[in-house]
PQR file with spaces between the fields and no chain letter, atoms N, CA, C, O and H, PARSE charges and radii, in Angstrom:
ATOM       1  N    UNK     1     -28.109   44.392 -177.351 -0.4000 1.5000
ATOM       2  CA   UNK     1     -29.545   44.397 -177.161 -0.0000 2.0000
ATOM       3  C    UNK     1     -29.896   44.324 -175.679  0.5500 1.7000
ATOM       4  O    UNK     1     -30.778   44.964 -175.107 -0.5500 1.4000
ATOM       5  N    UNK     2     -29.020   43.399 -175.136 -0.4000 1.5000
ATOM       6  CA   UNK     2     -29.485   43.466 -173.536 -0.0000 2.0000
ATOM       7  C    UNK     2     -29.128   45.107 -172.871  0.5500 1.7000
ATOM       8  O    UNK     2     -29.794   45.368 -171.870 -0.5500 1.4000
ATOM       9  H    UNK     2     -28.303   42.880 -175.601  0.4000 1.0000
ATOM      10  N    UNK     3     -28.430   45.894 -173.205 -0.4000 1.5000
ATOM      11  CA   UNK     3     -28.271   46.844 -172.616 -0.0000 2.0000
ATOM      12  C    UNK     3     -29.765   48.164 -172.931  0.5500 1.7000
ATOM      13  O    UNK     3     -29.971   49.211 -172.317 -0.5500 1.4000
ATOM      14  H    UNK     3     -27.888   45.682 -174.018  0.4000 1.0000
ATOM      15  N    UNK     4     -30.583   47.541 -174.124 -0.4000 1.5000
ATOM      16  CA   UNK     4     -31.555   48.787 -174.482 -0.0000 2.0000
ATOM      17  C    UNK     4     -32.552   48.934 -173.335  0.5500 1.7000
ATOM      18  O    UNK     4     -32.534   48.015 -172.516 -0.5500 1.4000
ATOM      19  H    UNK     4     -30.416   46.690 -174.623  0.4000 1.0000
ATOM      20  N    UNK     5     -33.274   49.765 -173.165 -0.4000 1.5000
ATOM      21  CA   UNK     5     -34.252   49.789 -171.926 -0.0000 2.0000
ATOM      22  C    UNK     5     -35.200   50.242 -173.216  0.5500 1.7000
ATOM      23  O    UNK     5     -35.071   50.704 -174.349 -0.5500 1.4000
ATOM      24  H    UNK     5     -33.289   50.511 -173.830  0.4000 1.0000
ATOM      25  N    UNK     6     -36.358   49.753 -172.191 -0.4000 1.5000
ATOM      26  CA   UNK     6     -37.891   49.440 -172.584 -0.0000 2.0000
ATOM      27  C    UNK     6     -38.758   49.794 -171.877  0.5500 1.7000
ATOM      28  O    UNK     6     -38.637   49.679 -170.658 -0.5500 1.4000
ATOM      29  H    UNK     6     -36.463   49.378 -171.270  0.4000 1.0000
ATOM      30  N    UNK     7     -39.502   50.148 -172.257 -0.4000 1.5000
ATOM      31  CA   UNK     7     -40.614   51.152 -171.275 -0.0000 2.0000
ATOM      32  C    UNK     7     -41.537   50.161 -171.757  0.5500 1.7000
ATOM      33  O    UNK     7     -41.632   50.043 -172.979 -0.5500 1.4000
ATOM      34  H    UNK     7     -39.601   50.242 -173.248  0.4000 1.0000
ATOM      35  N    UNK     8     -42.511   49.139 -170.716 -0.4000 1.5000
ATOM      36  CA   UNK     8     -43.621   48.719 -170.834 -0.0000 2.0000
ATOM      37  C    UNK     8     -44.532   48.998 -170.241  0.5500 1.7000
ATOM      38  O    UNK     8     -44.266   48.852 -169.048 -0.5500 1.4000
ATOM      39  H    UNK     8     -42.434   49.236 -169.724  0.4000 1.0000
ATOM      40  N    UNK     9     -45.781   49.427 -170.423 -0.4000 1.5000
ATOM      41  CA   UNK     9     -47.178   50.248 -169.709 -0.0000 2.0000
ATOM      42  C    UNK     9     -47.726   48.592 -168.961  0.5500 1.7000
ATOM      43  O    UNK     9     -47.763   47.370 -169.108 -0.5500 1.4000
ATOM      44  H    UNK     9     -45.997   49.546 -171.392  0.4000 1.0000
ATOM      45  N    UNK    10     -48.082   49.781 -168.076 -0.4000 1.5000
ATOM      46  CA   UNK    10     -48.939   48.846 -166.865 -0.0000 2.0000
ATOM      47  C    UNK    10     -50.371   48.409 -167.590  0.5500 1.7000
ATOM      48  O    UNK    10     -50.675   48.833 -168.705 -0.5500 1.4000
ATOM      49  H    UNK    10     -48.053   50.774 -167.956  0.4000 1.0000
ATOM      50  N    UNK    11     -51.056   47.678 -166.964 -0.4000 1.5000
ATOM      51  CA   UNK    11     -52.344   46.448 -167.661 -0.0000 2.0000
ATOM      52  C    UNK    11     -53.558   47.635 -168.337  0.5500 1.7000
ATOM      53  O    UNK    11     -54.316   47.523 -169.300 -0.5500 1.4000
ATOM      54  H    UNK    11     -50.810   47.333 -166.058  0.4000 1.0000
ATOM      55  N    UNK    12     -53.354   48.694 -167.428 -0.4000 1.5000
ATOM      56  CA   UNK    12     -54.384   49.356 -167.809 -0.0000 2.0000
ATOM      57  C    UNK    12     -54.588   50.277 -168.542  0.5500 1.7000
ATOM      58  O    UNK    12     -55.674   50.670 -168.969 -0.5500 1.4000
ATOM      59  H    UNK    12     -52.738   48.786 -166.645  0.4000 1.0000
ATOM      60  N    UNK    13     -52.722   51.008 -168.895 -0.4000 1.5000
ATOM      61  CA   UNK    13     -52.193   51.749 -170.613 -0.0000 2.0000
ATOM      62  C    UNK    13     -52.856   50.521 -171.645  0.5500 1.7000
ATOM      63  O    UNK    13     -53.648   50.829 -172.536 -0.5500 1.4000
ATOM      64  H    UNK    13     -51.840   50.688 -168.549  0.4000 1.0000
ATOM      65  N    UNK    14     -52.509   49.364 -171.450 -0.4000 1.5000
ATOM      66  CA   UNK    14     -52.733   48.295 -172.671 -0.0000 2.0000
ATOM      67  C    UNK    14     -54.127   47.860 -173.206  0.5500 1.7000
ATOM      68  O    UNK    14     -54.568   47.444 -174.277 -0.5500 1.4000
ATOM      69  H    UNK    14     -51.866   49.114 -170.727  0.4000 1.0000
ATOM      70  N    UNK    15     -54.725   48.208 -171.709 -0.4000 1.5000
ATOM      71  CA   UNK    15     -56.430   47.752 -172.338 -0.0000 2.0000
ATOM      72  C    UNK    15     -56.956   48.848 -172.994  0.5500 1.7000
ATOM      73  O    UNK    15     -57.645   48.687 -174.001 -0.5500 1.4000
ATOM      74  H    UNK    15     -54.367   48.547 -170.839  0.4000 1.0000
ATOM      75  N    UNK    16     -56.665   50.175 -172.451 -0.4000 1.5000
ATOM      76  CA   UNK    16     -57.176   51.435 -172.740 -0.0000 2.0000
ATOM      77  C    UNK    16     -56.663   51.341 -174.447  0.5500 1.7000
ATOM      78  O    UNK    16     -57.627   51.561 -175.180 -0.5500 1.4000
ATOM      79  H    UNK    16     -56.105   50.306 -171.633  0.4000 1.0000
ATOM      80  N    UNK    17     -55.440   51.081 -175.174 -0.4000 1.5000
ATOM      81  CA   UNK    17     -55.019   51.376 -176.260 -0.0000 2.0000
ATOM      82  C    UNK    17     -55.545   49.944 -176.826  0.5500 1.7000
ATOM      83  O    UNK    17     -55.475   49.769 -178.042 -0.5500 1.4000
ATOM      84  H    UNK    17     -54.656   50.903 -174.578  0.4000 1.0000
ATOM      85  N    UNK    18     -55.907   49.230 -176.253 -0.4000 1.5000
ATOM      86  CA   UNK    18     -56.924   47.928 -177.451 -0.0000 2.0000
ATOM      87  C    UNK    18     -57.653   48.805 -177.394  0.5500 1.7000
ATOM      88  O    UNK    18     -57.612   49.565 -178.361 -0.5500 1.4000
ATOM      89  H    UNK    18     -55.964   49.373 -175.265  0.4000 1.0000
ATOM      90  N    UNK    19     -58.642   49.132 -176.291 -0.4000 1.5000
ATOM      91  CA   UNK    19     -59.899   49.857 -176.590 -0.0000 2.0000
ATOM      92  C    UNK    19     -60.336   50.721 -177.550  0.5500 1.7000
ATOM      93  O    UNK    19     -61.385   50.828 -178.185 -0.5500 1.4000
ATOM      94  H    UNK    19     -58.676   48.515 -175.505  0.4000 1.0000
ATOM      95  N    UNK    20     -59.204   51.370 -177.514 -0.4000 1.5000
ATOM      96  CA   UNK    20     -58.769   52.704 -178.390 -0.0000 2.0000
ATOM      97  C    UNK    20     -58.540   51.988 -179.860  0.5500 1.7000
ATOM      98  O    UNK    20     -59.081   52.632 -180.759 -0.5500 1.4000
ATOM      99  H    UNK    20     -58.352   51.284 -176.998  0.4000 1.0000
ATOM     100  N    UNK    21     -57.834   50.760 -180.313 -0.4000 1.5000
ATOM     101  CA   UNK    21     -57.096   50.713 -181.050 -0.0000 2.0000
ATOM     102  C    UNK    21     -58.266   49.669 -181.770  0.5500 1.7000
ATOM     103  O    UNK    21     -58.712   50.242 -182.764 -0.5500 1.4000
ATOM     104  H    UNK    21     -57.395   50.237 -179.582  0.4000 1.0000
ATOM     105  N    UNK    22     -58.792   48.549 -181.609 -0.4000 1.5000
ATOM     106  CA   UNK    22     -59.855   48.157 -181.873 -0.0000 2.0000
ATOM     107  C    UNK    22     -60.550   48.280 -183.195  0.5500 1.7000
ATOM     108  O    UNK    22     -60.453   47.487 -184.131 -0.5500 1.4000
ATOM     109  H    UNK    22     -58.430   48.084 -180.802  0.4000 1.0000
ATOM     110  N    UNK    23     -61.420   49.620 -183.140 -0.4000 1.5000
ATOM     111  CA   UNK    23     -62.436   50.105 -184.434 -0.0000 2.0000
ATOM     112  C    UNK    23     -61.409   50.371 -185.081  0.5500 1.7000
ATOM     113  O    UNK    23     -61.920   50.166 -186.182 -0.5500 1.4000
ATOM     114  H    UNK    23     -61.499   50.264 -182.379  0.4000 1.0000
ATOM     115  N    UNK    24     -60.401   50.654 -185.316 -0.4000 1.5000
ATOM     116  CA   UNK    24     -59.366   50.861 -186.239 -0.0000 2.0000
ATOM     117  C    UNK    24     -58.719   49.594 -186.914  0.5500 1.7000
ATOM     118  O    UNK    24     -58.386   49.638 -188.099 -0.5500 1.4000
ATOM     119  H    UNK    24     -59.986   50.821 -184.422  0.4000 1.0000
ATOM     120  N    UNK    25     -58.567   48.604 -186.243 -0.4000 1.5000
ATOM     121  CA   UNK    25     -57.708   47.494 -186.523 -0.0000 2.0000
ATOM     122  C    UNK    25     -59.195   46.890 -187.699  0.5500 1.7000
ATOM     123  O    UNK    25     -59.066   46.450 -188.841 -0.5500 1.4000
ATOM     124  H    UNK    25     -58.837   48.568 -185.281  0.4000 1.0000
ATOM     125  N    UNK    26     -60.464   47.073 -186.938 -0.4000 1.5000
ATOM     126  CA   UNK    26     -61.128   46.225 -187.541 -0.0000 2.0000
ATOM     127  C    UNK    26     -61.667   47.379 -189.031  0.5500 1.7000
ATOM     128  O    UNK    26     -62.179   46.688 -189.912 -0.5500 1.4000
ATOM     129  H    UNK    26     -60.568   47.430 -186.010  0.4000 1.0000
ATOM     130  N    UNK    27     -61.646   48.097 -189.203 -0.4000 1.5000
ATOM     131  CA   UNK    27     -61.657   48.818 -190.344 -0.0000 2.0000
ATOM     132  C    UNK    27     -60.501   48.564 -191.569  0.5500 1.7000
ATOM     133  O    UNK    27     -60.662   48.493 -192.788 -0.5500 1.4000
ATOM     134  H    UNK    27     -61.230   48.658 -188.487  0.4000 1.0000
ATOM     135  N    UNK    28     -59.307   48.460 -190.767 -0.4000 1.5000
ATOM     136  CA   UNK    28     -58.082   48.173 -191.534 -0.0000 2.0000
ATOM     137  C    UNK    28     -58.419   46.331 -192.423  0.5500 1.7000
ATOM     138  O    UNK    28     -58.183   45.971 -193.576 -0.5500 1.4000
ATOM     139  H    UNK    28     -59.176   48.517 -189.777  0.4000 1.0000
ATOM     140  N    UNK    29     -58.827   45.829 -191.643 -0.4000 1.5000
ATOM     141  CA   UNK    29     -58.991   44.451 -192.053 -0.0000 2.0000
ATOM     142  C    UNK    29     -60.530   44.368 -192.680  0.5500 1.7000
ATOM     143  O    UNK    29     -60.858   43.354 -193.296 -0.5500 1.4000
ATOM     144  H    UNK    29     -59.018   46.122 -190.706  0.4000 1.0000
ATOM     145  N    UNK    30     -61.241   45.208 -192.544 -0.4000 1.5000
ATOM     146  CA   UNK    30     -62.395   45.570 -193.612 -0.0000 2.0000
ATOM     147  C    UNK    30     -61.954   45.854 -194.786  0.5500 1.7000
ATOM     148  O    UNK    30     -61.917   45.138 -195.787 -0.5500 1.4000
ATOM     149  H    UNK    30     -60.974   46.032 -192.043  0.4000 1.0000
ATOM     150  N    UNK    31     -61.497   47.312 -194.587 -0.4000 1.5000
ATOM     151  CA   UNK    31     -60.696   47.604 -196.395 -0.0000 2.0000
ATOM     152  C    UNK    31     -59.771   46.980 -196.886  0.5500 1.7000
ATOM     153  O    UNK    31     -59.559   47.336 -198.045 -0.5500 1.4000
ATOM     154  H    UNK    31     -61.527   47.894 -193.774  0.4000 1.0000
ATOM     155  N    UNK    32     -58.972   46.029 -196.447 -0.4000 1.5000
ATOM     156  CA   UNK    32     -58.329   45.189 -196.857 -0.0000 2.0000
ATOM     157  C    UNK    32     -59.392   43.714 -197.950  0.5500 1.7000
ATOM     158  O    UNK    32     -59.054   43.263 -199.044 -0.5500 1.4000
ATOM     159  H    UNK    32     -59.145   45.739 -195.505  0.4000 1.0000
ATOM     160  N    UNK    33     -60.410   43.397 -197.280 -0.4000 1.5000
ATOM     161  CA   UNK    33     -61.466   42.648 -197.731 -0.0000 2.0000
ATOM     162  C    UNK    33     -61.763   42.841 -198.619  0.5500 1.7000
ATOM     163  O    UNK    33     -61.960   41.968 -199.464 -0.5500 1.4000
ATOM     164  H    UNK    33     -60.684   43.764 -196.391  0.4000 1.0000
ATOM     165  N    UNK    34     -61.993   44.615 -198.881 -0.4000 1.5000
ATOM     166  CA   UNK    34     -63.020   45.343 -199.873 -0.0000 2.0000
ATOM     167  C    UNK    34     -61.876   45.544 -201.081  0.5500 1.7000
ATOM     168  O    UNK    34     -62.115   45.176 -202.231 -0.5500 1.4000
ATOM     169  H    UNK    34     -61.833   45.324 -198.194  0.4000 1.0000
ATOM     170  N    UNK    35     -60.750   46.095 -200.741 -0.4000 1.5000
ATOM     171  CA   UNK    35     -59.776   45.790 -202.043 -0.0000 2.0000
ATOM     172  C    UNK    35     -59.721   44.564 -202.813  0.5500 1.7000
ATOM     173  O    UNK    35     -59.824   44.467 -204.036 -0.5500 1.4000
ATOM     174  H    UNK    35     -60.555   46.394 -199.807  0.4000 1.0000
ATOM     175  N    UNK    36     -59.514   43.452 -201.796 -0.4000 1.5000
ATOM     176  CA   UNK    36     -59.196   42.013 -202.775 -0.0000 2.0000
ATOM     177  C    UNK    36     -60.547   41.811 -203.517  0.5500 1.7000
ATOM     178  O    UNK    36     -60.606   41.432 -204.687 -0.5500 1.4000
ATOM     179  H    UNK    36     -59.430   43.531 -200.802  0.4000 1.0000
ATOM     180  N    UNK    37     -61.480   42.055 -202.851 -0.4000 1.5000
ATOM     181  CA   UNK    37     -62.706   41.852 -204.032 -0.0000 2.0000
ATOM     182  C    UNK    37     -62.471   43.203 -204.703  0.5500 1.7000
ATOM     183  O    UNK    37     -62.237   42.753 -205.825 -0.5500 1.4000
ATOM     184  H    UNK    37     -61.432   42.362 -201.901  0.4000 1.0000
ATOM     185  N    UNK    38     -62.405   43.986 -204.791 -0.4000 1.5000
ATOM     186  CA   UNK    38     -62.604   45.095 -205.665 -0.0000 2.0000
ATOM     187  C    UNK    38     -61.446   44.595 -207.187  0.5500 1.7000
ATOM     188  O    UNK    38     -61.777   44.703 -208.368 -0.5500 1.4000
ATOM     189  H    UNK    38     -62.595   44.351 -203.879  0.4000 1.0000
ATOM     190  N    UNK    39     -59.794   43.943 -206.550 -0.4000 1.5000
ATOM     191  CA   UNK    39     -59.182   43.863 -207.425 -0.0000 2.0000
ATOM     192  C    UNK    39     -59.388   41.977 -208.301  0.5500 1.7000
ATOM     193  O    UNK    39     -58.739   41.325 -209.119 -0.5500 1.4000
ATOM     194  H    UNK    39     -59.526   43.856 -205.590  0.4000 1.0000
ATOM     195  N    UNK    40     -60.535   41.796 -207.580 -0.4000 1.5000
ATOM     196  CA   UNK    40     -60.536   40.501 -207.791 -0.0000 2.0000
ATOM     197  C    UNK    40     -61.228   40.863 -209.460  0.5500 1.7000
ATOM     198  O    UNK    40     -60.735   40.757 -210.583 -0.5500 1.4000
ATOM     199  H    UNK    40     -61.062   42.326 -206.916  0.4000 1.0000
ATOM     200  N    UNK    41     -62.442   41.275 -209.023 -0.4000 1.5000
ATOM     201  CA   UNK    41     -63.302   42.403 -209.871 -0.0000 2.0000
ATOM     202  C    UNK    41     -62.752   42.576 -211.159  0.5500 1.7000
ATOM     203  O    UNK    41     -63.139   42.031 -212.193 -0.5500 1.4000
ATOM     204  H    UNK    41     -62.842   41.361 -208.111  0.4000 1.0000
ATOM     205  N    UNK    42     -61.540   43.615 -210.983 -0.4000 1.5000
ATOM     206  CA   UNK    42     -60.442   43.819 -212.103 -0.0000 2.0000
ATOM     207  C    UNK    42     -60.440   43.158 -212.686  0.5500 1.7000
ATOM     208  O    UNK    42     -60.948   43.084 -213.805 -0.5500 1.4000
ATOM     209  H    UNK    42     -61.225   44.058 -210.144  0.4000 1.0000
ATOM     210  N    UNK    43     -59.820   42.405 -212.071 -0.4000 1.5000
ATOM     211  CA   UNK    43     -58.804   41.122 -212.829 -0.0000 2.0000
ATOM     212  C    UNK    43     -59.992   40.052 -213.556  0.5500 1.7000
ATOM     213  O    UNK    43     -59.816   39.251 -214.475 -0.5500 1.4000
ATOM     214  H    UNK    43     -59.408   42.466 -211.162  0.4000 1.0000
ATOM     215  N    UNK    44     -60.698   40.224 -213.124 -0.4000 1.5000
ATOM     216  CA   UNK    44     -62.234   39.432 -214.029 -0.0000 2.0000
ATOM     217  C    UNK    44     -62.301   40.304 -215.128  0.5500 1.7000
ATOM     218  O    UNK    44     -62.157   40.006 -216.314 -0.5500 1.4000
ATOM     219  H    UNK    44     -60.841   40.874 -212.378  0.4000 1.0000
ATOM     220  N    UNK    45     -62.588   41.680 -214.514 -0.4000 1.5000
ATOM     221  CA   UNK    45     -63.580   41.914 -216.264 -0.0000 2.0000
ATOM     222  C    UNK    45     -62.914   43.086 -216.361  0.5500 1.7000
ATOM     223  O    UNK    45     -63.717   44.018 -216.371 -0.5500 1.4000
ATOM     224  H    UNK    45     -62.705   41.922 -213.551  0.4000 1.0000
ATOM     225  N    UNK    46     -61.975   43.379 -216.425 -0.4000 1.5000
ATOM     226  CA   UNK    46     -60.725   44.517 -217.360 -0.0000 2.0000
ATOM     227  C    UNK    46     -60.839   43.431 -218.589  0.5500 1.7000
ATOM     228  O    UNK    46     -61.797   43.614 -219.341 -0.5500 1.4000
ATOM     229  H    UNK    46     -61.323   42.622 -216.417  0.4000 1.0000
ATOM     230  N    UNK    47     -59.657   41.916 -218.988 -0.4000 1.5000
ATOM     231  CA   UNK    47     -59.386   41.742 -219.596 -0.0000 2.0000
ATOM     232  C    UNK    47     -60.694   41.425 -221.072  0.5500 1.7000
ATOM     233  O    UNK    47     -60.644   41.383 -222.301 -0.5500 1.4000
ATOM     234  H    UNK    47     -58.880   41.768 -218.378  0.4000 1.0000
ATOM     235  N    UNK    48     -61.858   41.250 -219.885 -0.4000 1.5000
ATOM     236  CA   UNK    48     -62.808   41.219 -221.336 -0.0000 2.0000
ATOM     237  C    UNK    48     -63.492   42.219 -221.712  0.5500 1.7000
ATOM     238  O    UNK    48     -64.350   41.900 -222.535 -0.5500 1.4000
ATOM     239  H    UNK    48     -61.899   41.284 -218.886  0.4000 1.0000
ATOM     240  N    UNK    49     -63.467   43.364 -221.435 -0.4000 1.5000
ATOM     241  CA   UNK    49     -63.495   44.469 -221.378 -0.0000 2.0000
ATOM     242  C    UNK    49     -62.523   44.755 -222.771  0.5500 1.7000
ATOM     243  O    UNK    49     -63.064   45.013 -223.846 -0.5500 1.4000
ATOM     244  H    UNK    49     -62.770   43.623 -220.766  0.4000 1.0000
ATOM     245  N    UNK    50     -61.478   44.703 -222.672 -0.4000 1.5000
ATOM     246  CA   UNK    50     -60.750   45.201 -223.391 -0.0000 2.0000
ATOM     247  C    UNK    50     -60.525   44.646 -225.062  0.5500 1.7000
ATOM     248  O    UNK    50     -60.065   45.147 -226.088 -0.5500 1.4000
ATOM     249  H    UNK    50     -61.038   44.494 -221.799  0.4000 1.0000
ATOM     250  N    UNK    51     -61.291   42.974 -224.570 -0.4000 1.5000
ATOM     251  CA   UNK    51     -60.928   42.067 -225.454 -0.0000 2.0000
ATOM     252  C    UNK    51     -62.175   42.096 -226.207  0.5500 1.7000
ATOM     253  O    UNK    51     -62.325   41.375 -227.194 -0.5500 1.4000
ATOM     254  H    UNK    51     -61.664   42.567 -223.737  0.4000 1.0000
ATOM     255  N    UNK    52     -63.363   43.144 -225.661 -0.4000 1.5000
ATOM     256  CA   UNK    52     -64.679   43.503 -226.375 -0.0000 2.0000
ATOM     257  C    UNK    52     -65.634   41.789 -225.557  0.5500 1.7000
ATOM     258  O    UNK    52     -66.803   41.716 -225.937 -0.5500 1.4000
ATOM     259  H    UNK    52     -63.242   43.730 -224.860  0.4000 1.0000
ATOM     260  N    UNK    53     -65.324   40.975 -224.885 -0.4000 1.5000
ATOM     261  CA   UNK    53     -65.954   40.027 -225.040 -0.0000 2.0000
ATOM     262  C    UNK    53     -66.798   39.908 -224.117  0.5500 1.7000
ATOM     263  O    UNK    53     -67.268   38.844 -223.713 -0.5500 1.4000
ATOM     264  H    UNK    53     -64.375   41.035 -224.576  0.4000 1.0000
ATOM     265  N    UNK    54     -67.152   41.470 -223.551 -0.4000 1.5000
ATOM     266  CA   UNK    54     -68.164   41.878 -222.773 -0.0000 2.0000
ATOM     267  C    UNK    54     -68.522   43.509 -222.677  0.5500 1.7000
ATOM     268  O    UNK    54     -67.801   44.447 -222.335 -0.5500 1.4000
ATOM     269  H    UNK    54     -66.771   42.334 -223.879  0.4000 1.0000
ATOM     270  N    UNK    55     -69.653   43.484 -223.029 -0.4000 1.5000
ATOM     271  CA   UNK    55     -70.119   44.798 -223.133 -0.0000 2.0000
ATOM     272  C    UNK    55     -70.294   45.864 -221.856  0.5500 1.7000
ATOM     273  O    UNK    55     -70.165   45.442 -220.707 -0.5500 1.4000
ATOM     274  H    UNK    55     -70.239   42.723 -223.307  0.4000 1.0000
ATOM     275  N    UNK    56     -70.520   46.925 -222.056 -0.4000 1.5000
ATOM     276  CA   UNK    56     -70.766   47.534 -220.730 -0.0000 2.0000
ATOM     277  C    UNK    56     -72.052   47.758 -219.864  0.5500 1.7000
ATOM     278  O    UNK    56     -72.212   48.240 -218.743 -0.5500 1.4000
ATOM     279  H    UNK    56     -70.625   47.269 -222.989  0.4000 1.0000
ATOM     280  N    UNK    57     -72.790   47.306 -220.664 -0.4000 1.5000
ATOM     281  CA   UNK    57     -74.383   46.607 -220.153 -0.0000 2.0000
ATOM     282  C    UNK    57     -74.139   45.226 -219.460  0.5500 1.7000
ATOM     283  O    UNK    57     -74.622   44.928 -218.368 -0.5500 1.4000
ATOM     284  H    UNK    57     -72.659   46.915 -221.575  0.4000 1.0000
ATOM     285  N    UNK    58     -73.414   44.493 -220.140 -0.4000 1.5000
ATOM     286  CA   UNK    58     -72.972   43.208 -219.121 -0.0000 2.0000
ATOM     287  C    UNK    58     -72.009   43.464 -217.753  0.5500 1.7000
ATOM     288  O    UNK    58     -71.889   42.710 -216.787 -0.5500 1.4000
ATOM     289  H    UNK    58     -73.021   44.734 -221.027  0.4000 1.0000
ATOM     290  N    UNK    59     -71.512   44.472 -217.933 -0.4000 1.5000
ATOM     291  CA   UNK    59     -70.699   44.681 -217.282 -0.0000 2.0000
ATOM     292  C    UNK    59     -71.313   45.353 -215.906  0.5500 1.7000
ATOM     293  O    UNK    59     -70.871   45.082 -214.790 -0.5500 1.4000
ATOM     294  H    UNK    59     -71.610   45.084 -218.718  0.4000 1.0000
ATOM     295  N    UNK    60     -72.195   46.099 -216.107 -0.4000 1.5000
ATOM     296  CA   UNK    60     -72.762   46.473 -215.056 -0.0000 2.0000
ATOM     297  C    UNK    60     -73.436   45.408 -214.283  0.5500 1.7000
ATOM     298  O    UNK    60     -73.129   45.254 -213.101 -0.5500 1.4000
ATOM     299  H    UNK    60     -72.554   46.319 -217.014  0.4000 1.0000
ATOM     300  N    UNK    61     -74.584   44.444 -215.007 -0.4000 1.5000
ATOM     301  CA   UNK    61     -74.891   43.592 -214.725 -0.0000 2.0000
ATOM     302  C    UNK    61     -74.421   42.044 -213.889  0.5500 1.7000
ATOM     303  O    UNK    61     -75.018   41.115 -213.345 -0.5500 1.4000
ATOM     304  H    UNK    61     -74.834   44.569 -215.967  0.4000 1.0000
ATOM     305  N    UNK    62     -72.967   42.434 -214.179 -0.4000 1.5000
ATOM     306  CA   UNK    62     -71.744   40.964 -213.373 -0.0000 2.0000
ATOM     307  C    UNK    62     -71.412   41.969 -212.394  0.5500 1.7000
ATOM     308  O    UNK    62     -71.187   41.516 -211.272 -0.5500 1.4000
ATOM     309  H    UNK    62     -72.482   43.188 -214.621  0.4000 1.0000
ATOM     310  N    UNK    63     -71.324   43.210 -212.531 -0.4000 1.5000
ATOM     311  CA   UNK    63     -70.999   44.145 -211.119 -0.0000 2.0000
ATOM     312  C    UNK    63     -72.014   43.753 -210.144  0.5500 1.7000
ATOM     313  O    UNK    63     -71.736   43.302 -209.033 -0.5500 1.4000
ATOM     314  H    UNK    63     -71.507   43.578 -213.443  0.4000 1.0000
ATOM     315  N    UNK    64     -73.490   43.981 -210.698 -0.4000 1.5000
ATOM     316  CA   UNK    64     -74.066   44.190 -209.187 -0.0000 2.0000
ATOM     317  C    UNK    64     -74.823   42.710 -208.818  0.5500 1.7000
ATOM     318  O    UNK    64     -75.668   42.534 -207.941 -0.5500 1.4000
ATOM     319  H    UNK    64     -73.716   44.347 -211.601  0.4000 1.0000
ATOM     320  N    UNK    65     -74.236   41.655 -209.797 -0.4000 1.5000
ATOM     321  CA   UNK    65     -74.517   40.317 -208.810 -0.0000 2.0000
ATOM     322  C    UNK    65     -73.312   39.811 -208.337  0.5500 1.7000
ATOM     323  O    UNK    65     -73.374   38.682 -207.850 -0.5500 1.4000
ATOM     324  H    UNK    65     -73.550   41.799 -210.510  0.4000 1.0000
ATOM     325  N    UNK    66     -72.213   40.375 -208.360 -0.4000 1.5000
ATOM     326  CA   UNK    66     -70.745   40.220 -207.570 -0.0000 2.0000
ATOM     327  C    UNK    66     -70.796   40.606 -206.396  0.5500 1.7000
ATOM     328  O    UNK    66     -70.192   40.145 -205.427 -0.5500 1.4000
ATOM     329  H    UNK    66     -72.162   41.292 -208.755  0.4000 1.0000
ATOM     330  N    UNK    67     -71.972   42.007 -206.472 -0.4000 1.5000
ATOM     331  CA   UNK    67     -72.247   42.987 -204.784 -0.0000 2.0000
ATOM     332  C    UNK    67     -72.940   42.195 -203.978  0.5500 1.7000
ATOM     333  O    UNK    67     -72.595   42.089 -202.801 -0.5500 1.4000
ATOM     334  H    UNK    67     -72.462   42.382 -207.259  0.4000 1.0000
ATOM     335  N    UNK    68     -74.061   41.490 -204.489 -0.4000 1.5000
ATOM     336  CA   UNK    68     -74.695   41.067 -203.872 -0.0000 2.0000
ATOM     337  C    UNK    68     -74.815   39.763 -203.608  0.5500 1.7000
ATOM     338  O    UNK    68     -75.662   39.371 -202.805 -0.5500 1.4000
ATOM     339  H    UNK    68     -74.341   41.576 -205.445  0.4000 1.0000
């Protein structure tokens, strides 16, 4: 390992690629947010869904006070 060479960018490659890199990182950790609630979601009302012990009028109804 001591023999590998490494190319490290000077201060101002590194700010430029936060800069750059930034709206991306924070999108990534947005949709990450929006999945766990989305599968949280699932995992709520698939099983009563299936088990009939909620209709699909209720179902819409636990959707959009979950959104909001």
């Amino acid at each position: 390992m001591k023999r590998l060479q490494i190319v490290k960018p000077n201060n101002l490659v590194m700010v430029e690629f936060d800069r750059l890199i930034a709206p991306v990182q924070s999108r990534i950790f947005s949709n990450e947010q929006q999945a766990q609630t989305l599968a949280t979601l699932r995992d709520t009302l698939l099983p009563r869904l299936i088990s009939g012990q909620l209709r699909l009028p209720e179902a819409d109804e636990a959707l959009a006070e979950a959104i909001a």
